[in-house]
C-alpha positions as CSV (number, residue, x, y, z in Angstrom):
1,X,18.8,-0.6,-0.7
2,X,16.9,2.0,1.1
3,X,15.1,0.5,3.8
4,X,11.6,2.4,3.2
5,X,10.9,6.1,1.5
6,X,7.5,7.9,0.8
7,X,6.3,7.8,-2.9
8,X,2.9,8.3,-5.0
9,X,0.4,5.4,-5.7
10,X,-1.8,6.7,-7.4
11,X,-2.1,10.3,-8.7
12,X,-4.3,13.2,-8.7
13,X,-4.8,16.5,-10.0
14,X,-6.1,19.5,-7.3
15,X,-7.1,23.1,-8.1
16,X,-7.3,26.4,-6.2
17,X,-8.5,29.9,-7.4
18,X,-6.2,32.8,-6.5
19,X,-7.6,36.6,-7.7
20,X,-9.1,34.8,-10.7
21,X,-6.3,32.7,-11.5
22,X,-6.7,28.9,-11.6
23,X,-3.9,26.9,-10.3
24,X,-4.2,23.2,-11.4
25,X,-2.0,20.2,-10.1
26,X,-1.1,17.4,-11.5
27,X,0.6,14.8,-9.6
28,X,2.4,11.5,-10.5
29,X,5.0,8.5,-9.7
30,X,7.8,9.1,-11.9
31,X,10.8,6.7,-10.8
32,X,13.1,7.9,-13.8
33,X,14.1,11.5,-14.8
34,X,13.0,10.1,-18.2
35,X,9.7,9.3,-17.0
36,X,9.4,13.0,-15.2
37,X,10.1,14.6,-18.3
38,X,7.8,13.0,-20.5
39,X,5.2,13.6,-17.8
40,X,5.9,17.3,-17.7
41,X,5.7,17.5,-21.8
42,X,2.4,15.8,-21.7
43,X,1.7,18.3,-19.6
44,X,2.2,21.3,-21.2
45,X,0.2,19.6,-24.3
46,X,-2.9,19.1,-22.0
47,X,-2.9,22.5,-21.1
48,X,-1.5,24.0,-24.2
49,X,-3.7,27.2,-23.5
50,X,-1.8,28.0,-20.3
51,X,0.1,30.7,-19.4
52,X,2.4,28.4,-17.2
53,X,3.0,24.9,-16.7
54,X,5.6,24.9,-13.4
55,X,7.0,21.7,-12.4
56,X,8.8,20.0,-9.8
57,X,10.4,16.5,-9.3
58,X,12.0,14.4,-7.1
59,X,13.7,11.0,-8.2
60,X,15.5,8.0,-6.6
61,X,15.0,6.5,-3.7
62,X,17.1,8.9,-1.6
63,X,16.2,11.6,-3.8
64,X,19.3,11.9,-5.7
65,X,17.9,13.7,-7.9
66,X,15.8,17.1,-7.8
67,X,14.6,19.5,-10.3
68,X,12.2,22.5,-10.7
69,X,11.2,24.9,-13.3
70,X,9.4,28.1,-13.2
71,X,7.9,28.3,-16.8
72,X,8.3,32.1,-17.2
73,X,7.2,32.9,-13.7
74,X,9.7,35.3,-11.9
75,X,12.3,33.4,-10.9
76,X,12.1,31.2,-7.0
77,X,7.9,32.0,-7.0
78,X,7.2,28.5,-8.9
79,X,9.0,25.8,-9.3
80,X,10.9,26.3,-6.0
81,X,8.2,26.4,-3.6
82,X,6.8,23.7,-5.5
83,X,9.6,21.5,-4.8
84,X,9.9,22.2,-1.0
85,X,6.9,20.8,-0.7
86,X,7.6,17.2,-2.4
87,X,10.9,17.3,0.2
88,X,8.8,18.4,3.0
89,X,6.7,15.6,2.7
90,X,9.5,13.5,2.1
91,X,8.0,11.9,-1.2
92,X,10.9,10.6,-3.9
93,X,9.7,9.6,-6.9
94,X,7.1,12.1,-7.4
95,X,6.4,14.9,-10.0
96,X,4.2,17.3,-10.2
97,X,3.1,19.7,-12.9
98,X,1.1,23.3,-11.7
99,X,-0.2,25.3,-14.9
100,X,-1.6,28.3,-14.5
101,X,-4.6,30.1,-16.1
102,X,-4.0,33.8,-15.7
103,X,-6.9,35.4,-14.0
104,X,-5.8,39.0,-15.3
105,X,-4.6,40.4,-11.6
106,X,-0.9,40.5,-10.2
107,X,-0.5,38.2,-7.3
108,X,3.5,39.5,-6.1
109,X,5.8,37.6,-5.6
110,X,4.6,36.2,-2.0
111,X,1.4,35.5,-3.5
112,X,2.7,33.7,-6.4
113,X,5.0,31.3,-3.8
114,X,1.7,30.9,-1.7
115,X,-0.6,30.0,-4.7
116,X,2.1,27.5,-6.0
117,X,2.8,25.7,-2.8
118,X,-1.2,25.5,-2.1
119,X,-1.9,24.0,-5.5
120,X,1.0,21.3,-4.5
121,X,-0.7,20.6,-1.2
122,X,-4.2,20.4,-2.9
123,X,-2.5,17.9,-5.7
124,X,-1.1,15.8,-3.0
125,X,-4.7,15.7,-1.3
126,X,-6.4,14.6,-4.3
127,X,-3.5,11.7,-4.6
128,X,-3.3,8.6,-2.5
129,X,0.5,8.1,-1.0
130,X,2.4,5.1,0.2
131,X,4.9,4.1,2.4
132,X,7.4,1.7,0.6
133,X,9.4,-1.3,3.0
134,X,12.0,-3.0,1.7
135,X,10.7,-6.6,3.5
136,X,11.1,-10.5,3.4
137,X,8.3,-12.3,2.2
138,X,8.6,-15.6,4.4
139,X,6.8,-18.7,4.4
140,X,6.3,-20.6,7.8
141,X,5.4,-24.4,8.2
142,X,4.1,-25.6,11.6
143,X,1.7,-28.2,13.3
144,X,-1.8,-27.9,14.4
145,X,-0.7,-27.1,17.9
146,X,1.4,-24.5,16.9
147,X,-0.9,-22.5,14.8
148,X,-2.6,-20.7,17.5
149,X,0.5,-19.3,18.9
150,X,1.8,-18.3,15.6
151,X,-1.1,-16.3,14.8
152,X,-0.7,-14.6,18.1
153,X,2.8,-14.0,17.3
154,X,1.9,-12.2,14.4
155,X,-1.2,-9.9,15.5
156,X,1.0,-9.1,18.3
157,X,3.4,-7.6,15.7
158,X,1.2,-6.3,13.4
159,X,2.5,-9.0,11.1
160,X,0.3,-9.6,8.1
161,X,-0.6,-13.2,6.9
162,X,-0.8,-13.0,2.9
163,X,-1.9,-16.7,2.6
164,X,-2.4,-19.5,4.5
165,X,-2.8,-23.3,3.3
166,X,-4.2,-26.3,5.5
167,X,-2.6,-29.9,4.9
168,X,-1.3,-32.1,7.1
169,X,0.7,-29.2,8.3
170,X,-0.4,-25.9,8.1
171,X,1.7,-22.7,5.5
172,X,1.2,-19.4,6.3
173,X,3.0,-16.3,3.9
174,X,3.8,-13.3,5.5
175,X,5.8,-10.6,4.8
176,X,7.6,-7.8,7.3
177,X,10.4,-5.2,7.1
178,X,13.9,-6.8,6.6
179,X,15.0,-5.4,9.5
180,X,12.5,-7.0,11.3
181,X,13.3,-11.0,9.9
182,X,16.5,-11.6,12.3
183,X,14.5,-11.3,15.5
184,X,10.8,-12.6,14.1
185,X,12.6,-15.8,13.6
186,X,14.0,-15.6,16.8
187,X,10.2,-15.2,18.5
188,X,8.8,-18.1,16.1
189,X,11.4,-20.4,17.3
190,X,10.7,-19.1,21.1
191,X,7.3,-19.8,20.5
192,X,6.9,-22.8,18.7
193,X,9.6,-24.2,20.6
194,X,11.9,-24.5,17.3
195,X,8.5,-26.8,15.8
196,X,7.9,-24.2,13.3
197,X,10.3,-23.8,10.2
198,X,10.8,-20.5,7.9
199,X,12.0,-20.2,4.7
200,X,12.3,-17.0,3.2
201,X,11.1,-16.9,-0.7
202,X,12.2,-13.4,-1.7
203,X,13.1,-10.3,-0.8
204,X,11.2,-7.0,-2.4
205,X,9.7,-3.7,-1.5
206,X,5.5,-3.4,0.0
207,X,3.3,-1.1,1.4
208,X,-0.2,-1.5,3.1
209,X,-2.9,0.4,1.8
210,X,-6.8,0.5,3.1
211,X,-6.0,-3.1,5.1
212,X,-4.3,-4.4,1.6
213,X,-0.7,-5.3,1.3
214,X,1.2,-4.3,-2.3
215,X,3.9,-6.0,-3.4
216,X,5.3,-6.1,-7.2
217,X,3.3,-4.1,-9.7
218,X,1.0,-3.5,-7.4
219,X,2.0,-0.7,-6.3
220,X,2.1,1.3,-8.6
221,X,-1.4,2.0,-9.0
222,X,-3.1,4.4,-12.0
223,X,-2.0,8.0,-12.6
C-alpha cells in the first residue's frame, strides 16, 4: 500500500493559442488503463474535427504504468512532453487528452513540445488536485475532563475531528496518516493519563480539500 501519491479530483480542460493553433486540454482521474483508454476515445469523438488528439497517462499508484501517443505529430513533440509533465508533477492516475486545431502555420519541432507541455500545465490549472494518505480512521472515548486536552492534542497535530458525540462520555472520529497511529496513541495515553480509549474502525485512503476531509467516494469528485 503506498503510503500517499498525487492524483486528480476533479478535472478540467485548459486552452492556449500558439500561431493560430488552439491547443485544448482535457484532464481526468483514470485509475485503470481501461478507464484511460476509453477516456482518450471519447476524446477523439468530442473533437472529431481535430487534426490531433495527443494523450498521455499515468496509472497505479506508483505509476506502473505510463503511456503517450503523438496522434500523427512528429514523433517526441506530443505525447512525450505531455507526459513529463504528469511525472513532474508527480500525479498517478491521471490522463490527459491535447487536441489540436491547426491554425495553418508551422510551429517546429521546439514549438510543438512547448505548445504541448503548456496546454498540460493550463489543463492541470483548470483541475483541482489532491493529495491521497493512506490513514486510520480512529474513534476515541474519554471523560469530560479529558476532552479539553484531547482537542489540544489534536489541533496541536493538525489532527482533524470528523465527528464528535456527547453522552455520558464523550466520542470523537478522527482520522490521520497510518504512519502517524503508533505514536498518536502513544500522546493520547500520555495525555489522558491512559483515561482515554482508541479503537481503530478502518483503515482507507483521504485527502483534505478547501478545510474538507474525503474519504471513500468522495474523492473522486466530477470530471
Amino acid at each position: 500500500m503506498t503510503e500517499s501519491y498525487r492524483t486528480v479530483y476533479r478535472g478540467g480542460t485548459g486552452e492556449i493559442v500558439e500561431k493560430k493553433s488552439r491547443f485544448i486540454a482535457t484532464v481526468r482521474l483514470t485509475e485503470t488503463e481501461e478507464e484511460a483508454l476509453k477516456f482518450i476515445e471519447e476524446m477523439r469523438k468530442k473533437y472529431w474535427d481535430a487534426r490531433h488528439n495527443c494523450f498521455a497517462y499515468v496509472i497505479g499508484e506508483r505509476g506502473e504504468t505510463v503511456r503517450a501517443g503523438d496522434d500523427g505529430e512528429p514523433s517526441g513533440t506530443a505525447g512525450r512532453p505531455m507526459l513529463d509533465v504528469l511525472l513532474g508533477e508527480k500525479l498517478v492516475n491521471t490522463a490527459v487528452v491535447v487536441t489540436r486545431y491547426f491554425g495553418g502555420t508551422l510551429l517546429g519541432t521546439g514549438g510543438l513540445v512547448r505548445a504541448y507541455s503548456g496546454a498540460v500545465q493550463e489543463g492541470l490549472r483548470q483541475s483541482e488536485l489532491i493529495q491521497k494518505t493512506y490513514g486510520s480512521l480512529l474513534e476515541i472515548h474519554t471523560d469530560y475532563t479529558g476532552l479539553g486536552k484531547l482537542q489540544y492534542l489534536l489541533g496541536q497535530q493538525k489532527i482533524p475531528v470528523l465527528q464528535t458525540d456527547y453522552t455520558d462520555q464523550v466520542s470523537l472520529r478522527v482520522i490521520l496518516p497510518a504512519s502517524r497511529e503508533e505514536g498518536f496513541r502513544r500522546d493520547v495515553t500520555e495525555a489522558t493519563s491512559g483515561k482515554a480509549d482508541v479503537q481503530t474502525l478502518d483503515s482507507l485512503y483521504f485527502a483534505e480539500l478547501a478545510g474538507q476531509v474525503l474519504m471513500g467516494d468522495d474523492l473522486r469528485g466530477e470530471p
